[in-house]
C-alpha positions in Angstrom: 44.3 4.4 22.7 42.5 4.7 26.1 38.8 4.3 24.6 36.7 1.4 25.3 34.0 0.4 23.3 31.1 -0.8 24.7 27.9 -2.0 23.3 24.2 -2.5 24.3 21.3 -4.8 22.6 18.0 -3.2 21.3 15.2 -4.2 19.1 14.8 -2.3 16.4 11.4 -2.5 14.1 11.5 -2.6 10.8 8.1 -0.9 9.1 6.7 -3.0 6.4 5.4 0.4 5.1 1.8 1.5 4.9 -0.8 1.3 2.3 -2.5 4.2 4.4 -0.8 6.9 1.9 -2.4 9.9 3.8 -1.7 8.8 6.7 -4.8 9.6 8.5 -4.6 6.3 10.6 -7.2 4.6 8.5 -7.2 2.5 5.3 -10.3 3.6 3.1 -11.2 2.7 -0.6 -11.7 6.0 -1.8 -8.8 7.6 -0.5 -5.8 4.9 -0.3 -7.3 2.2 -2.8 -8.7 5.6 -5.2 -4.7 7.1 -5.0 -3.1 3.8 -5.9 -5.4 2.9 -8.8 -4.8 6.3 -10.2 -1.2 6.2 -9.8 -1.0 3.1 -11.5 -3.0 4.6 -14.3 0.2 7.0 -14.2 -1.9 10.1 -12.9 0.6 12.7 -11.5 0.2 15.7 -9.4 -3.6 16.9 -8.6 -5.0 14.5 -11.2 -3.8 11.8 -8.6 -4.3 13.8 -5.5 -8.0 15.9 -6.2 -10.3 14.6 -4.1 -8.5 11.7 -2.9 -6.6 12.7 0.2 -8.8 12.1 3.5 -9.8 15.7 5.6 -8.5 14.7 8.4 -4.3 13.9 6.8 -2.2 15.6 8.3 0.1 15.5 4.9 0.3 17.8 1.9 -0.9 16.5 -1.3 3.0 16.4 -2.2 3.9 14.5 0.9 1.1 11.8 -0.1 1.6 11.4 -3.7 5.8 10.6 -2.5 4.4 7.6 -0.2 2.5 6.5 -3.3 5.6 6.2 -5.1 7.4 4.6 -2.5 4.6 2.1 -1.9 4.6 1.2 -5.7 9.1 0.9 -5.8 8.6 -0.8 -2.7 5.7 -2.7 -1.5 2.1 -2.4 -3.2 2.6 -5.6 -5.4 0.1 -7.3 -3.6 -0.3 -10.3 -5.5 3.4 -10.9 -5.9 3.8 -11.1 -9.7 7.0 -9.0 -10.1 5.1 -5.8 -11.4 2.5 -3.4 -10.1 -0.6 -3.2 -12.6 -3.7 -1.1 -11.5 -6.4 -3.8 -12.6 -4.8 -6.6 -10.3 -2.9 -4.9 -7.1 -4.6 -1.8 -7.1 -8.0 -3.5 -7.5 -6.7 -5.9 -4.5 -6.4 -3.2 -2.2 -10.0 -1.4 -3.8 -11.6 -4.3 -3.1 -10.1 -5.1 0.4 -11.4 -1.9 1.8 -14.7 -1.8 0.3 -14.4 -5.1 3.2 -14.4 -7.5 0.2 -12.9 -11.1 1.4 -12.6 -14.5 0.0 -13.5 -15.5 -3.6 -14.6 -12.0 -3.8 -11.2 -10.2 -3.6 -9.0 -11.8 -5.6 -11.8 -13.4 -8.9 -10.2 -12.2 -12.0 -7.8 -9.7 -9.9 -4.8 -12.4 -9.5 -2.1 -11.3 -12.5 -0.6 -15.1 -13.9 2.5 -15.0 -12.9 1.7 -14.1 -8.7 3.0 -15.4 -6.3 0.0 -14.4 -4.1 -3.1 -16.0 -5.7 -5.0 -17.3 -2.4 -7.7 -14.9 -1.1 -5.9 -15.7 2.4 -2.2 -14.4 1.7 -3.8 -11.6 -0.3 -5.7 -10.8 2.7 -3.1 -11.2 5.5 -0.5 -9.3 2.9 -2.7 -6.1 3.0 -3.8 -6.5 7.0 -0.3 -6.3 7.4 0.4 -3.1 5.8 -3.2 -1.4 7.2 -2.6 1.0 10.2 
């Protein structure tokens, strides 16, 4: 008794979440692209983080192998087929920052069951989640 409640409108963003795992504020192939494909070979600890992790992260190799994992319970199915397999998704992403586009990305990279099979939405999924 004798409280009012009183409310105010914001905006709140929602992250789609990053395939820049080191967070370094770029997307590169052989840092991001090279830690997904070896995760998704199920490399663990420094086999997935030794040489991988861009100089200038500010994250430990720990810290970076976590947004991995989150990426792959979350969001790195790039071509939308339900499961994340290193020789479709992972190569996606490679392939995407190595500034491949078109026909290029997604030839014989597109699992059968995607949902994502046109070089455009594969293209626009990843932009989206690039810093």
């Amino acid at each position: 008794a004798g409280f009012e409640f009183g409310s105010v409108s914001y905006d709140l963003p929602l992250s789609l979440g990053s395939l820049d795992f080191d967070q370094n504020g770029k997307g590169d192939a052989l840092t991001d692209a090279l830690l997904l494909l070896r995760y998704t070979f199920r490399l663990r600890g420094s086999d997935l983080t030794a040489g991988a992790i861009a100089s200038d992260s500010p994250l430990t190799a720990a810290e970076v192998e976590a947004n991995v994992a989150e990426a792959v319970s979350s969001f790195a199915d790039i071509d939308g087929s339900g499961h994340i397999d290193a020789l479709t998704d992972s190569l996606l992403l490679l392939r995407y920052l190595f500034n491949l586009r078109g026909e290029d990305l997604v030839s014989g990279a597109i699992s059968g069951d995607a949902d994502r099979s046109a070089s455009d939405d594969v293209e626009a999924y990843i932009f989206k989640r690039m810093p």
